[in-house]
C-alpha positions, 0 to 999 in steps of 0.5 A: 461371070460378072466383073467390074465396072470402070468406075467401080474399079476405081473405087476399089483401087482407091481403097486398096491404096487408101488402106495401104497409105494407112498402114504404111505398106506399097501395097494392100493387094497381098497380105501384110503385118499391120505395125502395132502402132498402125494396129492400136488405131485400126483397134481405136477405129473399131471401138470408137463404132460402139458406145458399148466397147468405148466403156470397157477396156480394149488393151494390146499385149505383147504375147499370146499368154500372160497375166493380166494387164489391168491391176485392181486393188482388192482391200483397203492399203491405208494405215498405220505403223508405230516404227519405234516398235515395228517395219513398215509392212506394205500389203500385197493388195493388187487384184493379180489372180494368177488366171492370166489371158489367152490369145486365139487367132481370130479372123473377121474376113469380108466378101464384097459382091463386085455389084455391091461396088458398082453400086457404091462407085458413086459414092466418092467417099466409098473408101470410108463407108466401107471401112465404117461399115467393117469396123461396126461389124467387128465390133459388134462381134467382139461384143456377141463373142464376149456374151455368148462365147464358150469355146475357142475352136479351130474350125468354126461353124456359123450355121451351128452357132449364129451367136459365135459361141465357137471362136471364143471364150467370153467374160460369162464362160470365163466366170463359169469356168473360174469363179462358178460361184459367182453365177446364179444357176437356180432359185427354189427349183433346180435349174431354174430362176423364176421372176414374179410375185409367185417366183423366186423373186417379186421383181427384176428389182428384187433379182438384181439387188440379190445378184449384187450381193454376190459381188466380193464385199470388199468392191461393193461400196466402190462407186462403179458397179452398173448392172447390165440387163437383157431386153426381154428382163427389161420388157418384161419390166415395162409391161408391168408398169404400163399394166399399173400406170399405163392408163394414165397418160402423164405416167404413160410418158415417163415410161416411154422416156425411161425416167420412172425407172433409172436403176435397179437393185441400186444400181445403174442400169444399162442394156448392150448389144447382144446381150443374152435377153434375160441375162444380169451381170453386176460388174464395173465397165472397167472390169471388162476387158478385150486383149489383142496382140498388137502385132498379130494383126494380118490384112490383105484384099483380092479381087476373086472373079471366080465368084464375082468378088473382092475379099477382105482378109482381116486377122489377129490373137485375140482374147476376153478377161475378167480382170477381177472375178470377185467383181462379177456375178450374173445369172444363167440366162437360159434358166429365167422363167417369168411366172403368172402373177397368181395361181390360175382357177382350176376349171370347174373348181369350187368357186 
């Protein structure tokens, strides 16, 4: 049973009492509640580690359930009212749609191989590397879990599902569920949407500018809509560019520079990590949302010479929302089919 050695152990005492200077407690070697102000800049940490989640919104909350925090404005407020003859009538136009959030227990728990420390002991600034290191990853799951998550299950599986659809519902499964309209699932052929001269849609151009009009009208014209697209939607892109301009050098690089292209379907484009590759979502960045309750955050660090390692138990309630679903519409990745570009010969067919 290895253990630690001297200097790494007080590398990892000093990030023990780092944490525990942070959070304002005597002592991170058993599990504490992080004060919701401790735990916004816990949260603050995490989100500054990806560009994706510094655009969307990363809000605490009070309780498990609730209505949504986010009030948007569905339709227009301004006009007039003659008062000599009528009341002024104020329209109910926030965007509440009585859906509501809510909260799972959500727990991003770290095992740290007492050789990985020793090899960071010389390290003076390993307290921080560690913690950038963890911030990145959990942010990175917040993100994975906003695409690909249906289900909130009590005990979760990780072999079975690498993606972590298991630990929660995210913003597609919400939409799913709520607003199934407002997912494209086929074109001409059940279950399926083919891109391509000979498909559903000539383009990827053509295939986003559809997915926008799906958006309720009355958020088209907002100014804030970007479509967020998957790599392999992307590539496939690209690939037709090169096949059309890549022999010619002046063109070739423009590609490379993503500057033949700046938008699709009209609007601004953009790819996130972990985002299904051939999904589209048309939405605005501040539409969607992580909820986490501010004073549900748990953390604690051991050491387990038992299997030669420090634990880092992180948890906290934590949920996905879509504030406004008439402002979302996507396709159902996993039904995109990219045709040929024409119909091949048969073998040994008429000429």
């Amino acid at each position: 049973m290895s253990q630690l050695s001297h200097q790494a152990r007080q590398r990892y005492h000093a990030l023990q009492d780092s944490i525990a200077r942070t959070y304002g407690v005597i002592s991170a070697r058993e599990e504490f509640n992080v004060e919701p102000t401790h735990a916004q800049t816990l949260n603050d940490r995490i989100t500054l580690s990806s560009a994706f989640l510094q655009r969307i919104n990363v809000i605490p909350v009070s309780e498990i359930k609730g209505e949504k925090v986010m009030m948007g404005v569905n339709g227009t407020v301004t006009g007039r009212t003659n008062t000599d003859d009528n009341d002024r009538e104020p329209r109910h136009a926030l965007g509440l749609d009585g859906k509501g959030y809510e909260l799972f227990d959500t727990q991003s728990d770290v095992a740290l191989k007492f050789s990985t420390i020793d090899a960071w002991a010389k390290f003076k600034d390993f307290a921080q590397r560690y913690s950038a290191a963890v911030h990145r990853q959990i942010g990175l799951d917040r993100i994975m879990i906003g695409w690909h998550g249906v289900e909130a299950k009590a005990d979760t599986d990780r072999e079975a599902y690498p993606l972590l659809q298991d630990v929660n519902k995210g913003w597609l499964q919400i939409v799913r569920e709520q607003a199934a309209q407002q997912i494209l699932v086929q074109g001409k052929l059940p279950g399926k949407i083919q891109i391509g001269p000979l498909g559903d849609y000539a383009n990827l151009d053509a295939l986003v500018f559809d997915v926008s009009l799906m958006i309720d009208e009355e958020f088209r014209d907002g100014g804030d809509l970007v479509a967020i697209i998957g790599r392999d939607l992307l590539a496939y892109d690209k690939g037709k560019l090169y096949a059309a301009q890549g022999q010619t050098p002046t063109e070739k690089e423009r590609i490379e520079l993503a500057q033949v292209i700046a938008t699709y379907g009209g609007l601004p484009s953009y790819t996130c990590p972990h985002f299904p590759s051939k999904g589209v979502v048309v939405t605005s960045w501040n539409n969607l949302s992580i909820y986490f309750q501010d004073s549900s955050w748990r953390r604690y660090l051991v050491e387990n010479p038992k299997r030669s390692r420090a634990e880092d138990y992180n948890s906290r309630n934590e949920g996905y929302v879509v504030e406004q679903l008439g402002k979302f519409a996507a396709i159902e990745a996993a039904n995109v089919e990219f045709m040929p570009d024409e119909i091949p010969k048969m073998a040994g067919g008429a000429s």
